[in-house]
N, C-alpha and C positions, 0 to 999 in steps of 0.2 A: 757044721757037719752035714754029709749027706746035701749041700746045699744046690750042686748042681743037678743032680740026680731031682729031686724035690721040684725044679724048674721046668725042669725036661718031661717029667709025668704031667706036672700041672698041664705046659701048655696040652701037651697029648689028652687029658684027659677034657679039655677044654673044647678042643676039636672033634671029639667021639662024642662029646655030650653036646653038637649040634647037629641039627639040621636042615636042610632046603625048604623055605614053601615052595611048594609047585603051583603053577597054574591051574590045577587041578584040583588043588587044596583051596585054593581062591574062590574058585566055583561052588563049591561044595558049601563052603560057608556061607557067600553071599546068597543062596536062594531063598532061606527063608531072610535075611534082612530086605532081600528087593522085592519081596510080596508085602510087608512091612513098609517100606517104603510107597508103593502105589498105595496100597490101603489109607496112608496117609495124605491123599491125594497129591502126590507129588507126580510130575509129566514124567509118562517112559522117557520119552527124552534126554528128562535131565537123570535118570534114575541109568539109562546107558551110559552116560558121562561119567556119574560116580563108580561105576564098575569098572571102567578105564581108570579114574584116577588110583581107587583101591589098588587093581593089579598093578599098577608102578609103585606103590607104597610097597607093596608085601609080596608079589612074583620075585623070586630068589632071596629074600631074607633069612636069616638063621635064626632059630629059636634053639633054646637050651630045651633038653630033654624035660620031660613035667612041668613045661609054661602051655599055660589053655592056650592054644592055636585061636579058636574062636573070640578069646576076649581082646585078643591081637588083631584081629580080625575085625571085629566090632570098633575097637579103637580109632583103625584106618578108617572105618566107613565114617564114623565121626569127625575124624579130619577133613574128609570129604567133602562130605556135607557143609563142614564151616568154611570151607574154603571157597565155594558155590556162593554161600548165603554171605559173605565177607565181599563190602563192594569194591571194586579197586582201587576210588574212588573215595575217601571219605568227605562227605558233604556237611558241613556244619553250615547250618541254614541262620543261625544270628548271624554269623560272621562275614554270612556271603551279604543281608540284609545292611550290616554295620557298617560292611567295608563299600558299598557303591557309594559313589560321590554325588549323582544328580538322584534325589530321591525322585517319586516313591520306587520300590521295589515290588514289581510286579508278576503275579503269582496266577497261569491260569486252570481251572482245574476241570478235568474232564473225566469223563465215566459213564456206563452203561445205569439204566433204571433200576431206581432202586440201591443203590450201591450204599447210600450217605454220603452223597457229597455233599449236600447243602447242611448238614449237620457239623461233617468234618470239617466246614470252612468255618462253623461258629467256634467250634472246638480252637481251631487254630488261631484265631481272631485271639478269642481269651489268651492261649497260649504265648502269641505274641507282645500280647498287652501286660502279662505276668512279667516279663523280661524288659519291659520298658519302652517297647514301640508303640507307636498310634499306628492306627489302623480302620479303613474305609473298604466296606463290601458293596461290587455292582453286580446289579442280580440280573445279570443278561441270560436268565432263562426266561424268555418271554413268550416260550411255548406253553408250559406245560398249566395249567389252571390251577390257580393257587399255589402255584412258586414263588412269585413276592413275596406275598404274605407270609408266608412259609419263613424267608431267607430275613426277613423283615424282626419278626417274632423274634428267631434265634437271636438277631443283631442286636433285638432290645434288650435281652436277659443276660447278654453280656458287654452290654456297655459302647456299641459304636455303631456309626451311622454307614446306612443303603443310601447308594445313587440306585435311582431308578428311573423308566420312563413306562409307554402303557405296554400291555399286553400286544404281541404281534408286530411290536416295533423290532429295529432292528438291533440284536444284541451286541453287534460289535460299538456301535453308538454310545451305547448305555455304557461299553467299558473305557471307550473313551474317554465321555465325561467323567467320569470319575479318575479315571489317571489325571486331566487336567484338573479336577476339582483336591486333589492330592497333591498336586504342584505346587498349586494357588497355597494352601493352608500349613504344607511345611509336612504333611503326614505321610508316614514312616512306608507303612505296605498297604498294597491294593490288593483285593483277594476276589478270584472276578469268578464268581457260578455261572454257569451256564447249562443247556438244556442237554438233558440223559438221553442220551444215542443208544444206539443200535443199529445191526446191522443191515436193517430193510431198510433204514431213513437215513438214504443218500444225503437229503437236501440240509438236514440236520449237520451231516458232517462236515458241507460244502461251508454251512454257517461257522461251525467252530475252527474250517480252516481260515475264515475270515478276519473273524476275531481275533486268531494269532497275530494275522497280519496286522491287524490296526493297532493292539495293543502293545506287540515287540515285545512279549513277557520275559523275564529273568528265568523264570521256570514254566514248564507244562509239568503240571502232577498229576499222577493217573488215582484216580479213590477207586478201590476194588474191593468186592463183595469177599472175603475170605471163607465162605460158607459157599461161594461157586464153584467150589473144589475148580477140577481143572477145567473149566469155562471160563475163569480169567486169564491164561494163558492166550484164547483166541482171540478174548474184549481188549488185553491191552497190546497184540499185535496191530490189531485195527486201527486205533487210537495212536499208536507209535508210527506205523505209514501214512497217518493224516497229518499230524504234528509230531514232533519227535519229545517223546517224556523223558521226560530229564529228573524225577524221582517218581515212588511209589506210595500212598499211606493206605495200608490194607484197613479195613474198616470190619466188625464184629467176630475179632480175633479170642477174644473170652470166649466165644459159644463153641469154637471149634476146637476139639481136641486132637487133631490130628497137626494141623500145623504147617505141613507140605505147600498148602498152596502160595507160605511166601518164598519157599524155595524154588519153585516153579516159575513164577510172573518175577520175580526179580532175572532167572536165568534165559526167558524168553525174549525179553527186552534191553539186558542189560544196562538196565538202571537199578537205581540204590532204593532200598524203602527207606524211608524218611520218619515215619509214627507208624505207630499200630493203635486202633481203637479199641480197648480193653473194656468198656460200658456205656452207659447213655449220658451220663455227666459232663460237664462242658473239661473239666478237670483230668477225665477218661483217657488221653491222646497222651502217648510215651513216647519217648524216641528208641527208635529200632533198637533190638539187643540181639546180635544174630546166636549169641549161646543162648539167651531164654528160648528163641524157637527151635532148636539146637534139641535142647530138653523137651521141649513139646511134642519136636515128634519121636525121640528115640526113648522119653521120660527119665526120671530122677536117674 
């Protein structure tokens, strides 16, 4: 009874009870989310790109009468953002390890002073070693004074041997030998440090594009300071024009609350982050979770 009549209001009533976002509405909402986002040190850059992707999400959607516009809003920007921080690429680094046929797999890692690299490599060492690879570190930073020792120390507290040569020898040597001393003994990855650039020292960079060449790595990883807010966006353009980085591990990711800057250096370079370093522990090293920083910077 009344069954057509009943259809006919619903759909009507259905269609009165929406309405259009506007591009206007998009605007209004995003500005305090895009102060929010720089605040989180995230690049204008990438912070114009997600204002583009939001308004294709939500420019002409319909909302039903009494739905929050803004949580709809915030929604989209959350999509956004994961869709940024989601690499296109998923990189599963045993697998890429597992699957080469002529070992060892060679890993080179580069980065600005001060960042932790030579920390992240002991990190990763153990990490690899947990999963059942061997693994040999050459410590071709033969600038910096008390770099061996340094990279030495880490290598002992977790269990595996440094090729080394002296101080002011040449780094790509040192990484050599040790790719062939990995050959020779059947062991799994090589994980080669080298000396912390910057952008005055040319001759430094001329070194670490040598080293690519003599090594042939499977990867270049960029170790980035996550407390550099958006100064690692500049360190690993540099570092991607010298060698091209083929993953990211952000390093003292715990201390910063904003979060941004893996959004940022993953969309400046377009590579994948591969770990985040959460503490000082050799155990500290995660593999990326692009919703945990997802939450970090937009919270619970």
């Amino acid at each position: 009874m009344f069954g057509k009549l009943k259809e006919k209001l619903s759909l009507f009533v259905d269609k009165v009870a929406q309405t259009e976002i506007s591009e206007k509405d998009v605007e209004n909402a995003l500005w305090d989310l895009e102060l929010e986002l720089l605040e989180a040190d995230v690049a204008l850059e990438v912070v114009d790109e997600l204002k583009e992707r939001i308004k294709e999400k939500l420019v002409g959607q319909k909302v039903k009468i009494g739905t929050n516009k803004r949580n709809i809003v915030e929604n989209a920007v959350r999509e956004a953002v994961l869709e940024v921080l989601t690499p296109e690429k998923h990189v599963d680094l045993l697998e890429m390890v597992n699957s080469k046929e002529e070992k060892p797999f060679v890993i080179v890692f580069v980065g600005f002073n001060g960042s932790g690299k030579t920390t992240t490599i002991a990190k990763l060492a153990n990490w690899f070693k947990k999963n059942g690879l061997s693994v040999v570190i050459a410590a071709s930073d033969t600038f910096r004074a008390g770099a061996i020792e340094q990279v030495e120390e880490h290598a002992k507290r977790v269990g595996v041997k440094v090729i080394k040569h002296g101080y002011k020898s040449d780094p790509a040597a040192v990484a050599y030998d040790s790719i062939e001393h990995a050959k020779a003994r059947g062991i799994d990855v090589v994980l080669v440090d080298t000396a912390g650039r910057n952008e005055l020292n040319r001759n430094l960079m001329d070194e670490m594009k040598k080293i690519a060449r003599v090594a042939k790595p499977d990867l270049v990883i960029f170790v980035g300071d996550s407390l550099a807010g958006n100064a690692i966006v500049e360190q690993a353009r540099q570092f991607n024009e010298a060698v091209k980085i083929d993953g990211v591990i952000l390093t003292k990711l715990d201390a910063d609350a904003r979060g941004g800057t893996a959004l940022s250096v993953s969309h400046a370079i377009g590579a994948p982050i591969l770990f985040v370093g959460v503490g000082q522990g050799y155990d500290d090293l995660i593999p990326f979770d692009e919703k945990w920083i997802l939450e970090k910077i937009f919270g619970e």
